[in-house]
C-alpha positions as CSV (number, residue, x, y, z in Angstrom):
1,X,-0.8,-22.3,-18.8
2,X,-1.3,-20.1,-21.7
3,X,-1.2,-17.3,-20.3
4,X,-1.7,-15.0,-23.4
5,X,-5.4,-16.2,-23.0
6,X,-5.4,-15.4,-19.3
7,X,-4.8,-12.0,-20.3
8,X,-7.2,-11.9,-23.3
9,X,-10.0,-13.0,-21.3
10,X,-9.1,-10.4,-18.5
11,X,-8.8,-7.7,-21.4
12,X,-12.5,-9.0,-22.6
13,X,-13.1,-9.0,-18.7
14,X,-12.5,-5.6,-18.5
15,X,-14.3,-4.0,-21.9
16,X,-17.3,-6.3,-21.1
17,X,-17.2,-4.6,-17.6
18,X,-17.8,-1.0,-19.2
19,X,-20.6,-2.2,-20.9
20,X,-22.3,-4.1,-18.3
21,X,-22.1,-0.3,-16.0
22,X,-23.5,1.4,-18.9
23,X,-26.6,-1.1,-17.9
24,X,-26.1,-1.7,-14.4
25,X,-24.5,1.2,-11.9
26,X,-21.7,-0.1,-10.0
27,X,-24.1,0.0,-6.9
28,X,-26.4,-2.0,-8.3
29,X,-27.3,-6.0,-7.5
30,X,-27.0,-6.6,-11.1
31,X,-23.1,-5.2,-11.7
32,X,-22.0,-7.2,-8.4
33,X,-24.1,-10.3,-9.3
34,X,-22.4,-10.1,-12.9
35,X,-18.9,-9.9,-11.1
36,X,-18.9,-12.4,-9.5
37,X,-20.4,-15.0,-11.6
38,X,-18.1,-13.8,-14.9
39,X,-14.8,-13.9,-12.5
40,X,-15.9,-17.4,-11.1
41,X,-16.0,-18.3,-15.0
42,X,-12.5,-17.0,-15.9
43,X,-11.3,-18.5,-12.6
44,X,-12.8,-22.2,-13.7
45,X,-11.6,-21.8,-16.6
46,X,-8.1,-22.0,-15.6
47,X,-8.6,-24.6,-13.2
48,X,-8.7,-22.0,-10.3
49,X,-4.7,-21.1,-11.2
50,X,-3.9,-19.4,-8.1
51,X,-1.9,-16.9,-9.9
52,X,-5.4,-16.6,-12.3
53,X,-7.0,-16.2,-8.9
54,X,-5.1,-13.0,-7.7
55,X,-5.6,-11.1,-10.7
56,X,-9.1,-11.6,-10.7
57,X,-9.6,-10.6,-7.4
58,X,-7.2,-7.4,-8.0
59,X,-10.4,-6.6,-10.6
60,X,-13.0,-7.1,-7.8
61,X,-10.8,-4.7,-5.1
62,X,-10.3,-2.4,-8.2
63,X,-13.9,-2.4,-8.5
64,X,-14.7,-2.2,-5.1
65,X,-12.5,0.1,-4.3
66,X,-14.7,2.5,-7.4
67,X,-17.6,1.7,-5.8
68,X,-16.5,3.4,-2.2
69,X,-15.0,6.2,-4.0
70,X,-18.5,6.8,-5.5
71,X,-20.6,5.8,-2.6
72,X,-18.9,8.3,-0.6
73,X,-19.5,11.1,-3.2
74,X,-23.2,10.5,-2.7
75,X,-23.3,10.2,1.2
């Protein structure tokens, strides 16, 4: 496993991630639908590593954990 690249692409992940929310609010359809189709990606990419696999899903909780912070500022 190279896992220099498993970190790049997270890295990417993450700047990438910013710009989508610029587009998309992280309540939106669009961000979530993006999530999850650009985490199944990095996850296929690496043969579903399950090490690969935790991190990735520590970037969806980290996001969904935003996304409650910030619904519950606007309930």
């Amino acid at each position: 496993m190279d896992w220099g690249a498993v970190f790049s692409d997270i890295q990417k992940w993450m700047i990438e991630s910013n710009e989508v929310s610029k587009r998309f609010p992280i309540s939106s359809d669009q961000y979530w639908e993006w999530v999850v189709q650009s985490t199944g990606t990095i996850g296929n990419k690496y043969n579903n590593h399950p090490l690969v696999s935790k991190f990735l899903i520590a970037l969806i909780s980290f996001q969904e954990e935003n996304y409650k912070r910030i619904a519950g500022r606007n309930s």
